[in-house]
N, CA, C and O atoms as CSV, one atom per row, in Angstrom:
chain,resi,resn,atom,element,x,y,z
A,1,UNK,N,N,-70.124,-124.419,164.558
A,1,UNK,CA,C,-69.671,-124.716,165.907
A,1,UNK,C,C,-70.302,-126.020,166.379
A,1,UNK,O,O,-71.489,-126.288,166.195
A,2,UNK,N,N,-69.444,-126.804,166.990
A,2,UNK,CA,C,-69.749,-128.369,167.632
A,2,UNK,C,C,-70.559,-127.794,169.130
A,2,UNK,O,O,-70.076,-126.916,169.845
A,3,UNK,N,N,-71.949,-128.539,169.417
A,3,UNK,CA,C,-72.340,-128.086,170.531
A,3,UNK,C,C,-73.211,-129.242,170.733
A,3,UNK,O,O,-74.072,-129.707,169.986
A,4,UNK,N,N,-72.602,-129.818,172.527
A,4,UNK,CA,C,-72.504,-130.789,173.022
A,4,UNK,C,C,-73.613,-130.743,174.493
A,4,UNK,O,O,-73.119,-130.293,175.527
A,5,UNK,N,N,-75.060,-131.211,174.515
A,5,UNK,CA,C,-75.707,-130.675,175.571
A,5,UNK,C,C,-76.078,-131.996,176.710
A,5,UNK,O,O,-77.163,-132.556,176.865
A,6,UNK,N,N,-74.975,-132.211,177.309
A,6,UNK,CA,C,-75.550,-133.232,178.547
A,6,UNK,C,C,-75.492,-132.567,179.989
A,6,UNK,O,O,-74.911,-131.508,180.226
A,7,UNK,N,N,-76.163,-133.325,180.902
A,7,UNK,CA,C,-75.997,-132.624,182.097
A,7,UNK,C,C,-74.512,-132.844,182.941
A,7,UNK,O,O,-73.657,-133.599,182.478
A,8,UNK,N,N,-74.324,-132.178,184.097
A,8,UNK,CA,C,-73.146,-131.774,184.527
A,8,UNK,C,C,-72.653,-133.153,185.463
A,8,UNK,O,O,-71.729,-132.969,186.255
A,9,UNK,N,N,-73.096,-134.139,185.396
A,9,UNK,CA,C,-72.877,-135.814,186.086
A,9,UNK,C,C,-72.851,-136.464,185.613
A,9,UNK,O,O,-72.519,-137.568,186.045
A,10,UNK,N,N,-73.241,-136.198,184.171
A,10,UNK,CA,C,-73.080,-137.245,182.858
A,10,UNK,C,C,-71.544,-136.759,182.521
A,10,UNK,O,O,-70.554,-137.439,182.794
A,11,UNK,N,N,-71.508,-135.430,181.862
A,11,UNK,CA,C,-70.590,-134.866,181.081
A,11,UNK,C,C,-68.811,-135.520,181.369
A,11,UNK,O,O,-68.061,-135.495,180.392
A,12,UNK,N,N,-68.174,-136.157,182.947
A,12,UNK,CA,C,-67.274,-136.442,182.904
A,12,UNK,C,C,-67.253,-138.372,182.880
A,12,UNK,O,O,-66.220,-139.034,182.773
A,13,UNK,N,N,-68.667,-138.950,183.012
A,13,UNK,CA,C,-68.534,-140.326,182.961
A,13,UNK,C,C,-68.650,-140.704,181.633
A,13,UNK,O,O,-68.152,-141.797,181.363
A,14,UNK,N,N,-69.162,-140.105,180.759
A,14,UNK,CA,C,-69.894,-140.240,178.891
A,14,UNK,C,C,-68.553,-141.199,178.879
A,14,UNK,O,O,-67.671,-140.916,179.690
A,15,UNK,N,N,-68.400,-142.086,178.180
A,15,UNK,CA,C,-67.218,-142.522,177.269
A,15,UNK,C,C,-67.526,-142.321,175.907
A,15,UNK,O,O,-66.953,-142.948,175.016
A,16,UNK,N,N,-68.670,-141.223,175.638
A,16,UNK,CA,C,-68.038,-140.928,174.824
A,16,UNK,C,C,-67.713,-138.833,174.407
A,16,UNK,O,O,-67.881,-138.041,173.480
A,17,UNK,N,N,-67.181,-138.857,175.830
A,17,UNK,CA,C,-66.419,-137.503,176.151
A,17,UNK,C,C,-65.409,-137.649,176.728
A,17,UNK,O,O,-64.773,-136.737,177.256
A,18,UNK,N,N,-65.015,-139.182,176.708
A,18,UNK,CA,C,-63.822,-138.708,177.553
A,18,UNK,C,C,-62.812,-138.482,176.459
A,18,UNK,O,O,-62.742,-138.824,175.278
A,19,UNK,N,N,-61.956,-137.691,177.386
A,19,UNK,CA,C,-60.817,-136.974,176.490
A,19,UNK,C,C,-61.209,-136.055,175.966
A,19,UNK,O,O,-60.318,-135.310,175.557
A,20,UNK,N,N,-62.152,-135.763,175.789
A,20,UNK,CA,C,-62.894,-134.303,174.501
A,20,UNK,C,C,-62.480,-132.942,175.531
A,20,UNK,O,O,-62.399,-132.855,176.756
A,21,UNK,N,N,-62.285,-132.048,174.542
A,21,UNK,CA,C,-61.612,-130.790,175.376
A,21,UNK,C,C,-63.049,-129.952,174.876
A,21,UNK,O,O,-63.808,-130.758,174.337
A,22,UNK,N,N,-63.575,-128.663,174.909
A,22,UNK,CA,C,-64.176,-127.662,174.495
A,22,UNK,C,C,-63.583,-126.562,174.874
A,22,UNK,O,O,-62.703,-126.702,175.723
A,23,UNK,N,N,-63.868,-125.214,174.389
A,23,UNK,CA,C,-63.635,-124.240,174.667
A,23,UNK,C,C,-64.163,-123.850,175.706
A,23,UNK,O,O,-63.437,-123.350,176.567
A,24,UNK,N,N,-65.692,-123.974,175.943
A,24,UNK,CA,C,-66.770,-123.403,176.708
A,24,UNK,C,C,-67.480,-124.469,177.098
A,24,UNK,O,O,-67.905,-125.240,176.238
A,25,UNK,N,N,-67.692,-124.662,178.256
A,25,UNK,CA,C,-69.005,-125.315,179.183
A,25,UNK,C,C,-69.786,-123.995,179.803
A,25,UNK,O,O,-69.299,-123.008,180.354
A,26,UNK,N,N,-71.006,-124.283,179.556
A,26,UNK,CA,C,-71.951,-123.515,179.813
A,26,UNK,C,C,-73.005,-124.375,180.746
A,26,UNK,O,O,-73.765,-125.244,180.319
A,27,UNK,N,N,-72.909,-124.043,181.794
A,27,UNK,CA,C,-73.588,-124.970,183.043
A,27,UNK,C,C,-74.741,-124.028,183.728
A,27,UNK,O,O,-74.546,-123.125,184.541
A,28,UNK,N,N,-76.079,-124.504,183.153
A,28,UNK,CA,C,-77.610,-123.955,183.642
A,28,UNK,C,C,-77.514,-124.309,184.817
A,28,UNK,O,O,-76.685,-125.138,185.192
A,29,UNK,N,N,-78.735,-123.468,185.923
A,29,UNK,CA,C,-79.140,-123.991,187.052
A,29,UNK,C,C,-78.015,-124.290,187.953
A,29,UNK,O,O,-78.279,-124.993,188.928
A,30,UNK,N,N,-76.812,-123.881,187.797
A,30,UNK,CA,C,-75.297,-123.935,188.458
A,30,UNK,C,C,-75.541,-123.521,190.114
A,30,UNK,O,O,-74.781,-124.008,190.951
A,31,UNK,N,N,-76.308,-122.880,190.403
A,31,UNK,CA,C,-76.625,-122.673,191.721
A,31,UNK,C,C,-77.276,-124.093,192.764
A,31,UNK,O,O,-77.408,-124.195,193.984
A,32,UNK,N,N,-77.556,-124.987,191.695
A,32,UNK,CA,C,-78.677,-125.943,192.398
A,32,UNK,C,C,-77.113,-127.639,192.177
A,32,UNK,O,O,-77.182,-128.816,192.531
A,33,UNK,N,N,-76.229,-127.024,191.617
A,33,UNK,CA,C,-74.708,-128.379,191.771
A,33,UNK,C,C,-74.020,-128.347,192.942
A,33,UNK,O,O,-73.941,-127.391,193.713
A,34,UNK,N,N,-73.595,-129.268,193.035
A,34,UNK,CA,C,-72.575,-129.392,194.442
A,34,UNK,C,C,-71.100,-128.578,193.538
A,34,UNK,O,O,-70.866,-128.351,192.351
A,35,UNK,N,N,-70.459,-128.366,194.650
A,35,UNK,CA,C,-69.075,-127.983,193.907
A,35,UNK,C,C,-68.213,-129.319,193.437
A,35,UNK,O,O,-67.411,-129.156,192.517
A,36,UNK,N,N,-68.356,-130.723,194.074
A,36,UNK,CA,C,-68.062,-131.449,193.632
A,36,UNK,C,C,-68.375,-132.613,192.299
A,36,UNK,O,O,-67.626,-133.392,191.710
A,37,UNK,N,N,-70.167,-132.236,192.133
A,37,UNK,CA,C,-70.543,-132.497,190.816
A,37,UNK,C,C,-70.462,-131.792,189.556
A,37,UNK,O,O,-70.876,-132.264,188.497
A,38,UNK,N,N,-69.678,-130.135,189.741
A,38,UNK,CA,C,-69.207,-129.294,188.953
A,38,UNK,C,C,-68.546,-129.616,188.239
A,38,UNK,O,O,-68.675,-129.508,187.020
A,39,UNK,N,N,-67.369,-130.260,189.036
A,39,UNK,CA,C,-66.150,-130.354,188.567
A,39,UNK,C,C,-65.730,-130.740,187.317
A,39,UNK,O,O,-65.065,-130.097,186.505
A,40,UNK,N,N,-66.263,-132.055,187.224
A,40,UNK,CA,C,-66.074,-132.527,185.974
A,40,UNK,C,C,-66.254,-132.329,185.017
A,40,UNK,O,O,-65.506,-132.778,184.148
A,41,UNK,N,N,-67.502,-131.439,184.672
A,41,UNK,CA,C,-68.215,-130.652,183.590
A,41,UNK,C,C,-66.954,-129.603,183.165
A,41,UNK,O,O,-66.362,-129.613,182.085
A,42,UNK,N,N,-66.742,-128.832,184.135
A,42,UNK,CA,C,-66.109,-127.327,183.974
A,42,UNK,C,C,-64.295,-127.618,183.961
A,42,UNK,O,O,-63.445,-126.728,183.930
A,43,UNK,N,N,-64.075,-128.898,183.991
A,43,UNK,CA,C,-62.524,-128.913,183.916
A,43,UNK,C,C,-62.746,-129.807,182.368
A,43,UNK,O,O,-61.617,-130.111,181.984
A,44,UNK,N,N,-63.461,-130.150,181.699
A,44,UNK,CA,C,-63.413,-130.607,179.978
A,44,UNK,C,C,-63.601,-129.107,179.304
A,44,UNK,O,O,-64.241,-129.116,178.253
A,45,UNK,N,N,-63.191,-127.986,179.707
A,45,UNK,CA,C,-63.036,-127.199,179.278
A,45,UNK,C,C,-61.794,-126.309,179.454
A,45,UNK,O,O,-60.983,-126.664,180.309
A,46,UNK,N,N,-61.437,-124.679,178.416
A,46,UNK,CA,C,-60.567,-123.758,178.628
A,46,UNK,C,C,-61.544,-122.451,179.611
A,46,UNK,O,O,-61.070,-121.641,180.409
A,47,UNK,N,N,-62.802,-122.599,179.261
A,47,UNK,CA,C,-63.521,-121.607,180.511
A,47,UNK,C,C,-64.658,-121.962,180.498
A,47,UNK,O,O,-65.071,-122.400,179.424
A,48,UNK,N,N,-65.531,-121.917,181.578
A,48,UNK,CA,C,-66.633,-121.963,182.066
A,48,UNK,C,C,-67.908,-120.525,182.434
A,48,UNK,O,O,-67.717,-119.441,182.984
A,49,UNK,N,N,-68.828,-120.969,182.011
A,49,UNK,CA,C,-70.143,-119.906,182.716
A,49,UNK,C,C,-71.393,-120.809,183.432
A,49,UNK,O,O,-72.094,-121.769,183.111
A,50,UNK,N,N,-71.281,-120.172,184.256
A,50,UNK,CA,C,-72.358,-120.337,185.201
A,50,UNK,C,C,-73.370,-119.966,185.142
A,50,UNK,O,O,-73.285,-118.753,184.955
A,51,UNK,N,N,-74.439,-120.284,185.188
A,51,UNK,CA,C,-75.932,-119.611,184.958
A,51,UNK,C,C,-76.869,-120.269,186.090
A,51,UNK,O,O,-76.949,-121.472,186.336
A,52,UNK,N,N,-77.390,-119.477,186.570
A,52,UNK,CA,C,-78.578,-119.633,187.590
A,52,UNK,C,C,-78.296,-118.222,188.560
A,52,UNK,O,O,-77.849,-117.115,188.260
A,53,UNK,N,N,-78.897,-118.952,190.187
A,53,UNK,CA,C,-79.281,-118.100,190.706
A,53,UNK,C,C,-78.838,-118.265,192.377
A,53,UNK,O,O,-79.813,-118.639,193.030
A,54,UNK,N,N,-77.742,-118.094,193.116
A,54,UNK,CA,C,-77.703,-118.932,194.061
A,54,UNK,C,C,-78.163,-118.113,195.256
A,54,UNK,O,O,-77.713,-118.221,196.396
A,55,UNK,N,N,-78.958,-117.418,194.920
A,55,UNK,CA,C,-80.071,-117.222,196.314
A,55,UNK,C,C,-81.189,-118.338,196.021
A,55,UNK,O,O,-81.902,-118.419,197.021
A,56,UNK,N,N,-81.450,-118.899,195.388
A,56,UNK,CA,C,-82.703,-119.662,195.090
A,56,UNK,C,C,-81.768,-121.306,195.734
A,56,UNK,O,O,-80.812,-121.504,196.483
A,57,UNK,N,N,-82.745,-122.218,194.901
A,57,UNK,CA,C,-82.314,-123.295,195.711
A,57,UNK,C,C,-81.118,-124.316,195.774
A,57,UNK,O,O,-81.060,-125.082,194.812
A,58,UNK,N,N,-79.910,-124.491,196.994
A,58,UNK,CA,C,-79.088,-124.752,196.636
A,58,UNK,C,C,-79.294,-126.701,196.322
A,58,UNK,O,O,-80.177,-127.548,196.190
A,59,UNK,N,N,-77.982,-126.577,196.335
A,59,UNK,CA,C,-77.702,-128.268,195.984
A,59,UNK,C,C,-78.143,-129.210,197.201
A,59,UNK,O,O,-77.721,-129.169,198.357
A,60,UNK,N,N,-79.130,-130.097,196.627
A,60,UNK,CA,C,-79.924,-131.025,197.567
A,60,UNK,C,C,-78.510,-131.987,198.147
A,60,UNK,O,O,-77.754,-132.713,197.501
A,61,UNK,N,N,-78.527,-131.647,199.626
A,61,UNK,CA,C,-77.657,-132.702,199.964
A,61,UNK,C,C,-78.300,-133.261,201.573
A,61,UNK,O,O,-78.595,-132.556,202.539
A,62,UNK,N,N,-78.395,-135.021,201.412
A,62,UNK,CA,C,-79.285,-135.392,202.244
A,62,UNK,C,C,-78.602,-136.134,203.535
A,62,UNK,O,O,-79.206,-136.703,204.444
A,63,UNK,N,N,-76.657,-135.922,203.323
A,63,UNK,CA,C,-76.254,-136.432,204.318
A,63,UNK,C,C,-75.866,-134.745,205.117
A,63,UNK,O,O,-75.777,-133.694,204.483
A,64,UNK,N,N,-75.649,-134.927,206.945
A,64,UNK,CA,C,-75.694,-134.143,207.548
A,64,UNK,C,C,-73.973,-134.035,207.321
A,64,UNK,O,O,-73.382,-132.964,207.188
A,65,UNK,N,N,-73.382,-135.264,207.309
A,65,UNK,CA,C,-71.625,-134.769,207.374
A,65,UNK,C,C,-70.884,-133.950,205.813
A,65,UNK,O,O,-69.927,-133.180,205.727
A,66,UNK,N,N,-71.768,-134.494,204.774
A,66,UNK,CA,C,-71.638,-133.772,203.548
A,66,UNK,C,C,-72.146,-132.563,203.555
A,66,UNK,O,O,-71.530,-131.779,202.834
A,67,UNK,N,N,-73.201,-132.061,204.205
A,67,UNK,CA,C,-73.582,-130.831,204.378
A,67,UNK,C,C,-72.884,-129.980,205.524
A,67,UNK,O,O,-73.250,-128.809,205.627
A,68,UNK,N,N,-72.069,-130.383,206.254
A,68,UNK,CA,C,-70.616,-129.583,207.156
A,68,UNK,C,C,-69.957,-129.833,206.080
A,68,UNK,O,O,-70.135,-128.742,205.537
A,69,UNK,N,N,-69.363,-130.390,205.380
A,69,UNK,CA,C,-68.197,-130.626,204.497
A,69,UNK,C,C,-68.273,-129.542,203.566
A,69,UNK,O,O,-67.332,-128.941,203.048
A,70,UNK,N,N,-69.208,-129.405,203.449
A,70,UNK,CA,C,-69.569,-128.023,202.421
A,70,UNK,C,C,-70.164,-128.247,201.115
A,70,UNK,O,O,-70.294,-127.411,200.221
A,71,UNK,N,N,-70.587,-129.734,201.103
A,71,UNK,CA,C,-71.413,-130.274,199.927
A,71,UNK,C,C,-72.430,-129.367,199.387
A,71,UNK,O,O,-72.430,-129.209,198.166
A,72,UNK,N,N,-73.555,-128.561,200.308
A,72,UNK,CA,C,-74.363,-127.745,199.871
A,72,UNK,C,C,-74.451,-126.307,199.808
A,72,UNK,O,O,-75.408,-125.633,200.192
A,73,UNK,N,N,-72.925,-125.712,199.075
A,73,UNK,CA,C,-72.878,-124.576,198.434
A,73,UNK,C,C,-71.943,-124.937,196.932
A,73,UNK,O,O,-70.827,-125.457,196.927
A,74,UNK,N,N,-72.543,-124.611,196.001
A,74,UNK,CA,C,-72.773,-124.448,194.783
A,74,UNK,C,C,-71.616,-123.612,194.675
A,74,UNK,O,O,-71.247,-122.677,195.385
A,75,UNK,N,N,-70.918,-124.328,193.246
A,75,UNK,CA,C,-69.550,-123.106,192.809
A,75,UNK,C,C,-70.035,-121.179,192.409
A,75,UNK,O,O,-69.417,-120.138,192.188
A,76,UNK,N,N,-71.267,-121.550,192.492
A,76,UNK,CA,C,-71.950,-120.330,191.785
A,76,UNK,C,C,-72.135,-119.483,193.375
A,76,UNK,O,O,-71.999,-118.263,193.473
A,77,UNK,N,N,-72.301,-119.941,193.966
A,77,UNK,CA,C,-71.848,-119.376,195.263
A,77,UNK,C,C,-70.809,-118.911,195.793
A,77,UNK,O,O,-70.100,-117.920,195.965
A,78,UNK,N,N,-70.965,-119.927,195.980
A,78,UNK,CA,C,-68.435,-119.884,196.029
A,78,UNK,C,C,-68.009,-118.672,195.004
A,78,UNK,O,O,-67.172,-117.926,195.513
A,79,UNK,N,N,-68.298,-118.410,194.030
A,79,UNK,CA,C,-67.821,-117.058,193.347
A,79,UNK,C,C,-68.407,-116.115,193.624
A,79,UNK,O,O,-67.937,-114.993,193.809
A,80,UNK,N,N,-70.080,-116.617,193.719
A,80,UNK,CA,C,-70.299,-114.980,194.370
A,80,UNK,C,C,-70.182,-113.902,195.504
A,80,UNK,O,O,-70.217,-112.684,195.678
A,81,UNK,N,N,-69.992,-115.308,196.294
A,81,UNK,CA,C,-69.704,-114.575,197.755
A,81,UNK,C,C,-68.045,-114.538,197.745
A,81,UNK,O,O,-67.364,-113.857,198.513
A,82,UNK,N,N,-67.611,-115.300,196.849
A,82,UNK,CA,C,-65.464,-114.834,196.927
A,82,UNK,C,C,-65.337,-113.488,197.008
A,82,UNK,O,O,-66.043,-112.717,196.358
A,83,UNK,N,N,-64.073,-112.986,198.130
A,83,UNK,CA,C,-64.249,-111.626,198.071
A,83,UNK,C,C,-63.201,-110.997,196.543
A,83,UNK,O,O,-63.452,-109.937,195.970
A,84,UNK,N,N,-62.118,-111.897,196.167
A,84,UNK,CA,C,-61.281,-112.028,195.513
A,84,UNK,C,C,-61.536,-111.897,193.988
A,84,UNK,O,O,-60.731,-111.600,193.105
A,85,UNK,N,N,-62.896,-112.201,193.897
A,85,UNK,CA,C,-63.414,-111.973,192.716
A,85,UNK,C,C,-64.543,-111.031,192.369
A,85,UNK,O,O,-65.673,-111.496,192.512
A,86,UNK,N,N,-64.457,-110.053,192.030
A,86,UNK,CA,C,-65.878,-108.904,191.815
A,86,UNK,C,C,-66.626,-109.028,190.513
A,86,UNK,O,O,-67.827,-108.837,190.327
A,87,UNK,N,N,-65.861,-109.322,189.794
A,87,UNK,CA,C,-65.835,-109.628,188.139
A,87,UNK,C,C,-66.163,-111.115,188.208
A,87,UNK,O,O,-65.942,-111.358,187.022
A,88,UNK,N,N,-66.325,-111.636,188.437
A,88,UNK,CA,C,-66.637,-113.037,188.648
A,88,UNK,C,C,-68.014,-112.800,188.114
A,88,UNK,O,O,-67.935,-113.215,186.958
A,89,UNK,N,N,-68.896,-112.484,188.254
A,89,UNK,CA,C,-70.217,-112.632,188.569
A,89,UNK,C,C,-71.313,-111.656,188.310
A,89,UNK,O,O,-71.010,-110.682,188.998
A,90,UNK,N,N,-72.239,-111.441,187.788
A,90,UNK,CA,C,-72.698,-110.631,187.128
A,90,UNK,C,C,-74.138,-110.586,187.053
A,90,UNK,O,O,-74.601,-111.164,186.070
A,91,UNK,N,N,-75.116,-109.952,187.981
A,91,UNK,CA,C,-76.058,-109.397,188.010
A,91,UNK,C,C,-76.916,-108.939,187.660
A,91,UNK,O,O,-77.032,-107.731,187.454
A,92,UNK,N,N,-77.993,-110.015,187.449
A,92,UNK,CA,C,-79.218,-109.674,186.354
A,92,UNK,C,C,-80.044,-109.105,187.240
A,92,UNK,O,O,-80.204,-109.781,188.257
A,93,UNK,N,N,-80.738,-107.885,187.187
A,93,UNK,CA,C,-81.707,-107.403,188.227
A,93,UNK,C,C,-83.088,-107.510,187.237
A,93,UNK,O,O,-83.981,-108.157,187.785
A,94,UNK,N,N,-83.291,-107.211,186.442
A,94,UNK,CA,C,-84.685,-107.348,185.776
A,94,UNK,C,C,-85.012,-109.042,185.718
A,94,UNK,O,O,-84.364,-109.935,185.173
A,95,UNK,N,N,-86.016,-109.090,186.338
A,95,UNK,CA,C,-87.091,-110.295,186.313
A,95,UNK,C,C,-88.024,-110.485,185.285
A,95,UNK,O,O,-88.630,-109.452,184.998
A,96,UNK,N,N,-88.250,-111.226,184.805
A,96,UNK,CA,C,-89.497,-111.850,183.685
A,96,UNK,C,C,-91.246,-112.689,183.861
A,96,UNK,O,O,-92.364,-112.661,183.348
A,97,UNK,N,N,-90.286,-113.534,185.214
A,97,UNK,CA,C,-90.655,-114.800,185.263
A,97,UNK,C,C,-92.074,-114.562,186.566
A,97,UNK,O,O,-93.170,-115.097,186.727
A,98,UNK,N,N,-91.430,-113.657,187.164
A,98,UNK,CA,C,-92.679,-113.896,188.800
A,98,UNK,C,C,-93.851,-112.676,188.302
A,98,UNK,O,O,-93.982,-111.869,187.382
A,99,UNK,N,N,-94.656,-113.147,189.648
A,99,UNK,CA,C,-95.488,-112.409,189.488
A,99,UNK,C,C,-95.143,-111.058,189.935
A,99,UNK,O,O,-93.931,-111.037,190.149
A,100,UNK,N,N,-95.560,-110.182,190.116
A,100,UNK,CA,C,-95.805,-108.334,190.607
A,100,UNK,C,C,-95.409,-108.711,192.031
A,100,UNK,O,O,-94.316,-108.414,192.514
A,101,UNK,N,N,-96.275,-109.318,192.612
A,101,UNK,CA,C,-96.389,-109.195,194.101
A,101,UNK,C,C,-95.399,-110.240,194.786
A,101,UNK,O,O,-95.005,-110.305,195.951
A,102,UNK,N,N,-95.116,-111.077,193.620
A,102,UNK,CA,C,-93.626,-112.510,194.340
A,102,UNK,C,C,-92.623,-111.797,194.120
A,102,UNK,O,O,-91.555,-111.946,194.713
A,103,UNK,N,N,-92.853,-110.893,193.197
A,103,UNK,CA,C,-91.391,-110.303,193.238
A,103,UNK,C,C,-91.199,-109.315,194.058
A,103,UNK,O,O,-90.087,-108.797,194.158
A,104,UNK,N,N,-92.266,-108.898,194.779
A,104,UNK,CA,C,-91.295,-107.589,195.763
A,104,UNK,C,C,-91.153,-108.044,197.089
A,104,UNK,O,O,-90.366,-107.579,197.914
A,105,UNK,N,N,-92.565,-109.695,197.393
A,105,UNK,CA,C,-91.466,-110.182,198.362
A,105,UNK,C,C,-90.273,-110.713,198.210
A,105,UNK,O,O,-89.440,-110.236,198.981
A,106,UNK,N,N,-89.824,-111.664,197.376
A,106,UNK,CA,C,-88.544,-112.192,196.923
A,106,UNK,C,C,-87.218,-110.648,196.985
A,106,UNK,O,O,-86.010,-110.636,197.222
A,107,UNK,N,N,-87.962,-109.815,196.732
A,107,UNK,CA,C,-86.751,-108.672,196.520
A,107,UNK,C,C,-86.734,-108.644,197.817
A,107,UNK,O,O,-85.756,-109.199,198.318
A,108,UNK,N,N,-87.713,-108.048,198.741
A,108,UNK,CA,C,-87.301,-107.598,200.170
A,108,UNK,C,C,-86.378,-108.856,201.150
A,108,UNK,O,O,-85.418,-108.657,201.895
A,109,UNK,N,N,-87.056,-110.125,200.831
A,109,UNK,CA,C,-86.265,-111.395,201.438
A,109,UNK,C,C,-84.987,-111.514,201.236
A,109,UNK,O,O,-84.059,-111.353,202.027
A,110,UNK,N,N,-84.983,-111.911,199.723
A,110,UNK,CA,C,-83.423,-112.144,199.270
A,110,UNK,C,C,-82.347,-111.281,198.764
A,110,UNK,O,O,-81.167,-111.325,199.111
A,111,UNK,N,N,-82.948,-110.397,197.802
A,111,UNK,CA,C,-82.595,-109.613,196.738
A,111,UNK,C,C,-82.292,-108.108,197.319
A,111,UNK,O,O,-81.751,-107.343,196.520
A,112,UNK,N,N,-82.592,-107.597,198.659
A,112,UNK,CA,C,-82.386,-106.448,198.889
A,112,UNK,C,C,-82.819,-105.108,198.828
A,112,UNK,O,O,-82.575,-104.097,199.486
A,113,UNK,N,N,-83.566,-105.392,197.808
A,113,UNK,CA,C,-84.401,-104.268,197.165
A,113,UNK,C,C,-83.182,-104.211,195.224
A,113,UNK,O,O,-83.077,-103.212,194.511
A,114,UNK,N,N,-82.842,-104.926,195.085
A,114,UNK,CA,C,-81.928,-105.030,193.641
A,114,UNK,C,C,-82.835,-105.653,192.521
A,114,UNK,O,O,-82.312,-105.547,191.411
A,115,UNK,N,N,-83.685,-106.086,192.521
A,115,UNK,CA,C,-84.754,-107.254,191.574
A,115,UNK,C,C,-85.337,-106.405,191.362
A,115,UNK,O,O,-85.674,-105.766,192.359
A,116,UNK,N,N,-85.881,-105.795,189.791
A,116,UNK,CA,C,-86.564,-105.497,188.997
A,116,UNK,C,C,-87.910,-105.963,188.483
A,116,UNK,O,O,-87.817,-106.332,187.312
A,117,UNK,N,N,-88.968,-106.052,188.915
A,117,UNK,CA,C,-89.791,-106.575,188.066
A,117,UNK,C,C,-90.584,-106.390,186.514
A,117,UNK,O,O,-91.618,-105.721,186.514
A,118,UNK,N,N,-90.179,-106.883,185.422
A,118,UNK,CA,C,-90.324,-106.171,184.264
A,118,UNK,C,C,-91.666,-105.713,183.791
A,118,UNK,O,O,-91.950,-105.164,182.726
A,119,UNK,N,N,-92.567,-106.107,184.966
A,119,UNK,CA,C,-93.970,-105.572,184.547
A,119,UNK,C,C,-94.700,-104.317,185.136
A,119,UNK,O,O,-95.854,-103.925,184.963
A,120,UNK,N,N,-93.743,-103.843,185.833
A,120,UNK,CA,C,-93.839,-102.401,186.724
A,120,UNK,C,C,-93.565,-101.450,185.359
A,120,UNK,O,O,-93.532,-100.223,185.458
């Protein structure tokens, strides 16, 4: 299998991608893109996955009219909160990464009480 790893603002300017089709774009940290720096990545493909986390931090946007425009919600957002899509999106509750005690504030803040911590 051909496997092609640039980031998601490179991936539609490369000349030397343009024109290249893939099957799969696989886009890390997808919670932290604009929906408009997505784009280009996830349309050189037949389907896309998203990976990250979009309760965590969204897409840095430093103008105030781009941020009404809707610059700073992430496509990974946009699907998760779509009501249209349930299957869209898919729910990792076990944690690795935090500590014991970041994770049960992070659960009560963001997560609901749904976040797992794998060291309990």
């Amino acid at each position: 299998a051909r496997v092609v790893g640039v980031s998601a603002l490179t991936a539609p300017r490369s000349p030397l991608l343009a024109g290249q089709k893939f099957d799969v774009v696989i886009v890390d940290e997808a919670g932290q893109i604009s929906q408009p720096a997505i784009l280009g990545a996830i349309m050189a493909a037949d389907s896309f996955v998203l990976v990250g986390d979009h309760m965590q931090l969204p897409p840095l946007v430093v103008s105030e009219v781009a941020d009404q425009a809707g610059y700073g919600i992430s496509m990974l957002m946009h699907l998760a909160e779509a009501r249209g899509f349930p299957d869209a999106v898919a729910k990792l509750t076990m944690q690795y990464r935090m500590n014991e005690d970041i994770c049960h504030f992070s659960n009560i803040v963001a997560y609901k009480g749904l976040l797992k911590c794998a060291n309990d």
